[in-house]
N, C-alpha and C positions, 0 to 999 in steps of 0.2 A: 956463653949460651949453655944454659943447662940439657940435662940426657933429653928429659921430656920434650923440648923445645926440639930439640934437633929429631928425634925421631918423629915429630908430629910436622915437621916441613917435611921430612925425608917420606913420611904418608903420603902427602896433601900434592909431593911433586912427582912423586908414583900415579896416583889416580889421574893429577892433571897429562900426564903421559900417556899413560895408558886411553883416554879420552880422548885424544889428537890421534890417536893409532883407529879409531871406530869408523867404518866403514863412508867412504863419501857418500855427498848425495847425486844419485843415477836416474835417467830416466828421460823417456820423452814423448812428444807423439806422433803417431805414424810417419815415416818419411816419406817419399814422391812415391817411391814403387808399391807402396801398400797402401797410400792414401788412395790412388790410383784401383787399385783393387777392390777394396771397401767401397768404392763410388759405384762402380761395375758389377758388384753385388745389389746394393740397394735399386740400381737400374734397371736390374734383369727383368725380366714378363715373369717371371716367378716370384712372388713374394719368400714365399721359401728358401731364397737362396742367401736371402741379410736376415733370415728371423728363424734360422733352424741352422743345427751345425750343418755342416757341407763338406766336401772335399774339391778343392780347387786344385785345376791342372790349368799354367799357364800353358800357351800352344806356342807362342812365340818361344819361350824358352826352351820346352819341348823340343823343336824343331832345332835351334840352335845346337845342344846337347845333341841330336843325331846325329848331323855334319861333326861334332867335335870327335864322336864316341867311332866314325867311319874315318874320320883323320890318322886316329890311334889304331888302327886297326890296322893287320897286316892286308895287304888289300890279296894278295890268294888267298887267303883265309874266308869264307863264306860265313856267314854269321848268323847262327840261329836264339831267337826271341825266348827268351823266359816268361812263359804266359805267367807263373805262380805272382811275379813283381807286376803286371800291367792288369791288372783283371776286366777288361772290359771290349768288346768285340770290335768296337769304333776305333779305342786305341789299337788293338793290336792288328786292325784291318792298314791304319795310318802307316805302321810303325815295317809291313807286308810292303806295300808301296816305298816308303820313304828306303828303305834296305835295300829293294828288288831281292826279298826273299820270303820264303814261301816256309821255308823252315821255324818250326817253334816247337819248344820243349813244354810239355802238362805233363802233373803231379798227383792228380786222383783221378777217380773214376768219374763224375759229375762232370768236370770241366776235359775230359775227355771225350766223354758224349757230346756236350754242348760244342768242342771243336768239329767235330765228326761234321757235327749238324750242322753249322754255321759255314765252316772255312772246307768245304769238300775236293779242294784241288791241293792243301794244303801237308806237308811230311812231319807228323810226330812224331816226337821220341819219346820215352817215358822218362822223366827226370829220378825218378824213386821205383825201387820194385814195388808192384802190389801183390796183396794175396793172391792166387792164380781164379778164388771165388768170382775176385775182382774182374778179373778178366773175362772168367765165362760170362758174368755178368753184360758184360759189355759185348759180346759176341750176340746176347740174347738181346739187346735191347737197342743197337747201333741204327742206325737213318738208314732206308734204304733209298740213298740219293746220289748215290755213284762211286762214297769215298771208297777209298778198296785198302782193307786195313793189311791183304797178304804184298800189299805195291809201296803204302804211305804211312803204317804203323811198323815203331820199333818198341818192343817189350825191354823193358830190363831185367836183365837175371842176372843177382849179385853172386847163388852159391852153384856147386852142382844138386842140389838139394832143390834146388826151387827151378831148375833147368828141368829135371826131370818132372815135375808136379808140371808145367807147362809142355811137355811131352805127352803126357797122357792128358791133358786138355784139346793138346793138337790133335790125337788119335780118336779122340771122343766127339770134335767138330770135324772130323775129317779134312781139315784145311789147314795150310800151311801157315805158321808162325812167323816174324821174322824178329829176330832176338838179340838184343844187344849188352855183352858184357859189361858189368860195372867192375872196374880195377882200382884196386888200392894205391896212389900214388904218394901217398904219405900223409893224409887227412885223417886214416883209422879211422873211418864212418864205416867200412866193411866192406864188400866189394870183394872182389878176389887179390887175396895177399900173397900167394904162393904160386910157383911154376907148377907142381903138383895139384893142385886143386884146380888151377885151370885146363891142365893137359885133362884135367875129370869131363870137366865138361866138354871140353874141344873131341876126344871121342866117342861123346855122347852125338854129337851135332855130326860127329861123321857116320855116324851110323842112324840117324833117325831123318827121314827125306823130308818130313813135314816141320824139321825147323832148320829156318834159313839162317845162318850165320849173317849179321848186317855192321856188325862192329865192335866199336868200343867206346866207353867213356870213363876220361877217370877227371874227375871233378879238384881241382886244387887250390880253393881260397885259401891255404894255411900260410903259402909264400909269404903273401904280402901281409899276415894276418899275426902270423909271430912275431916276438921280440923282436926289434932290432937290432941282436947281437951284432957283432964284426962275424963276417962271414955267414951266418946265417939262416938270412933268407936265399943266399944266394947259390949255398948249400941246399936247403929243402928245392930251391929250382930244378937244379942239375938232377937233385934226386930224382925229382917227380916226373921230370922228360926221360931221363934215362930207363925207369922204370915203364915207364908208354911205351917208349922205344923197343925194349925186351920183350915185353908184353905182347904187342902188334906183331914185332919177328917171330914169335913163336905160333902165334895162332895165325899166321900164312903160310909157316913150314909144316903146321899137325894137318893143316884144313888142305893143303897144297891149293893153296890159290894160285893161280896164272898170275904174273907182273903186271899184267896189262888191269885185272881186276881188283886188285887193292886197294888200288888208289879210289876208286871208285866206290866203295864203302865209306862208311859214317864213323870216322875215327874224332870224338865230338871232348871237346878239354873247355878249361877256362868256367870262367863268368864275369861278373861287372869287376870283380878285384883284380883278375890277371889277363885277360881277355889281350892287354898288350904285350905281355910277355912270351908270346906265340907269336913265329916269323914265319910259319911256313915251313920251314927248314927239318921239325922235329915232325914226329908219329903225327898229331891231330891235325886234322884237315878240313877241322871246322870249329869255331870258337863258340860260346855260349855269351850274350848280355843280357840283361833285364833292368835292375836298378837302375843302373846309371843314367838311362835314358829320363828319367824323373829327379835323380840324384837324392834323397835320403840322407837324413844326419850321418848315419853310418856307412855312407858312401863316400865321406869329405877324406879322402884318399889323394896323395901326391900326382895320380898319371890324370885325378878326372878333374883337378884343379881350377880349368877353364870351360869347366860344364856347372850349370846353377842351377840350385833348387828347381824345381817346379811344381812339385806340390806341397801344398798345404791342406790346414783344418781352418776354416771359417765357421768363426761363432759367435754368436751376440752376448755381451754383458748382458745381467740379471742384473745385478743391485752394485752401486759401488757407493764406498766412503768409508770410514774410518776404522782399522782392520782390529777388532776385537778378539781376543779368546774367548770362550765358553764362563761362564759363569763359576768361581769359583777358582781357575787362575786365569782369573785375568789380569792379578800382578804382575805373573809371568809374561804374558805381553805386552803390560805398560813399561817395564824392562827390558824387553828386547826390542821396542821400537822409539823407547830412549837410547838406546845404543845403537841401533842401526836406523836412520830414517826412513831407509828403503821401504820399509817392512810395514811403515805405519797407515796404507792403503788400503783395502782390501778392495779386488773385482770378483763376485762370483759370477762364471760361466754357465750358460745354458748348455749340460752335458760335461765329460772331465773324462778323468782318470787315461787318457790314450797315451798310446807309447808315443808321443811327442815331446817337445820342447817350447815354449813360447818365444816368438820371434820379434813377433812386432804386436804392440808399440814397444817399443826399446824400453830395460830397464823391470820385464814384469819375471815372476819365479814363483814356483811354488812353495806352501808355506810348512815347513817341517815340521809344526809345530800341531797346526790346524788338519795335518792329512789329506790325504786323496777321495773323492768323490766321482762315481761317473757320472752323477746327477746334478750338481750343483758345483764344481771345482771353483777352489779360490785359489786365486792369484793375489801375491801380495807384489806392494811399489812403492815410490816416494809419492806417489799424486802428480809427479810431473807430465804423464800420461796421458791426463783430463781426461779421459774416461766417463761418458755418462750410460745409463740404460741405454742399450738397442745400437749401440757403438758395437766393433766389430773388434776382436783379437784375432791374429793368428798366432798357430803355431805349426812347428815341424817336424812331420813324422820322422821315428828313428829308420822304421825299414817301409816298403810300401805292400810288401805281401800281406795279406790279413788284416792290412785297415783299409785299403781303397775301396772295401766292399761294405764297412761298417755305415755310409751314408745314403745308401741311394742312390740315384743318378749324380754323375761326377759332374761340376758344372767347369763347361770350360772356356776359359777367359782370354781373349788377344786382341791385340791395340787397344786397352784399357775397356773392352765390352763383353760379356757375354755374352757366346757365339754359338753352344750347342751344350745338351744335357746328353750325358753317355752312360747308356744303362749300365750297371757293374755287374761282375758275376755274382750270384748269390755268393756267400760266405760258407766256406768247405775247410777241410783242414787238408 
């Protein structure tokens, strides 16, 4: 066999190799629990709800997810609501009920007022400092319907710097604050880092009568959130309780709190990531959830295993059928969807670009090639999908803060019917 001969099979059995390696063909359509879904949409008394995006809360799942997320829970631990994750008054009135707690944590000044207004027996904390503008604000503009913000509001104050700007707030409305530390447990988001900086503020609080000391929070997603070194996370643990622990001892020996009154303060840790890793045992004496109770992509965590999605985006196909590039390469995608079959569909969406995922029908992906739209999104597939106009995708958000509000009323779905629309909070940062 001559050179030529032999390098022209040694080509010809490269390419046929490299051909056998090209991506299988993937794909399907809807299975029971989205078919189910889709049917439940097109039924609802809203035509709106199969012919415009949406945002879908299953309630059975929902419900399920509570009981899972109270399972995992140290049960002394009391458990206060992340309103930022739930935005909407229906849910987080369910979610008041379903806990037996009255505790929830708001993030701005808007869905603070709206708490005020809405949930007036209810105990906030403030999850983030705000400017203290922020706050006069809300002294000027609060419901006069009973809530009593010096009994049911907790301010966060991360420095002595912004401890004192809420002193002369408090001296300025002549009424009593009540102010809760944010402490550094090992996240460096800010908070108080040093025994010094806090002893700043601790006698400041001893000496000013108009602001009540109510606690602490030191917030610690990084546990579970960092590498998985060997040792590790398990290290950032120990860190971050230890640091609580010091932190709490100090500010009951500067403040001298009685024994009997400590416990009784809002010593406030965790969220949807570590919310289990609190027994009781340590400083916080009250854990944080939000997510989980929905579950989010980026909730698919080892402890919330046997908790399941619950929401989604519901949208209807625009146009489907044979997925082209633009004019001009569209060599480039007769080549890639000679190479990957996947690829050789297009569905464009009525509406796109959200921090989601496509879920169902199985087998759909965005096209990197084509880019992102919030107007029109393609989705590329094999066609195994069948997909026509007015057919429905889902997909799943990565977090639920900041998009449960991007639709409107949330429509919510159980035993394959829709069964109620939940107004969402307007859209705030």
């Amino acid at each position: 066999m001559n050179t030529r001969r032999r390098l022209w099979l040694a080509g010809a059995g490269a390419a046929l190799a490299g051909w056998a390696l090209r991506p299988g063909l993937s794909g399907a359509p809807h299975d029971a629990y989205f078919s189910t879904l889709a049917q439940a949409l097109r039924q609802s008394g809203r035509r709106t709800d199969a012919s415009t995006p949406v945002l879908v809360i299953d309630h059975d799942r929902l419900q399920a997810n509570v009981r899972q997320v109270q399972a995992l829970k140290a049960p002394a631990l009391p458990l206060r609501v992340v309103a930022k994750s739930l935005p909407a008054t229906a849910l987080l009135q369910l979610l008041a009920q379903q806990l037996q707690s009255q505790r929830q944590m708001v993030f701005n000044l808007p869905y603070l007022l709206l708490h005020a207004a809405q949930f007036p027996t209810f105990d906030l904390l403030l999850g983030k400092p705000l400017p203290v503008a922020a706050a006069a604000a809300f002294y000027a503009q609060r419901p006069a319907n009973g809530f009593d913000p010096g009994r049911q509001l907790q301010w966060l104050i991360d420095s002595p710097a912004r401890l004192a700007e809420y002193r002369q707030l408090a001296q300025g409305l002549g009424q009593r604050l009540r102010v809760n530390l944010e402490i550094d447990v090992g996240l460096h988001r800010g908070g108080f880092s040093s025994a010094a900086a806090l002893d700043e503020a601790l006698a400041l609080l001893r000496t000013e009568p108009l602001l009540e000391f109510a606690g602490m929070m030191g917030y610690d997603p990084h546990v579970t959130e960092i590498p998985d070194l060997p040792g590790a996370r398990a290290s950032a643990e120990a860190h971050a309780k230890a640091v609580y622990a010091q932190y709490r001892a100090q500010a009951v020996a500067a403040l001298g709190l009685p024994a009997a009154q400590a416990p009784g303060l809002c010593w406030n840790a965790a969220g949807s990531p570590t919310f289990q890793l609190h027994d009781g045992s340590g400083a916080a004496n009250e854990v944080s959830v939000g997510s989980a109770f929905v579950k989010p992509a980026e909730f698919d965590l080892p402890h919330l295993a046997a908790c399941q999605p619950a929401c989604f985006i519901a949208t209807p196909v625009l146009k489907s059928g044979a997925f082209m590039l633009p004019s001009g390469v569209q060599w480039l995608g007769q080549l890639l969807t000679a190479w990957d079959r996947n690829q050789r569909h297009g569905v464009f969406l009525y509406g796109g670009q959200w921090r989601a995922d496509p879920v169902s029908p199985a087998g759909l992906a965005t096209s990197g090639l084509y880019g992102l739209s919030p107007n029109q999104q393609v989705l590329v597939g094999s066609g195994l999908q069948q997909l026509q106009p007015g057919d429905t995708v889902f997909l799943r958000p990565h977090k639920s803060e900041a998009l449960l509000q991007q639709f409107g009323d949330i429509v919510v779905v159980a035993s394959g019917q829709v069964v109620a629309h939940w107004p969402a909070f307007p859209p705030m940062p």
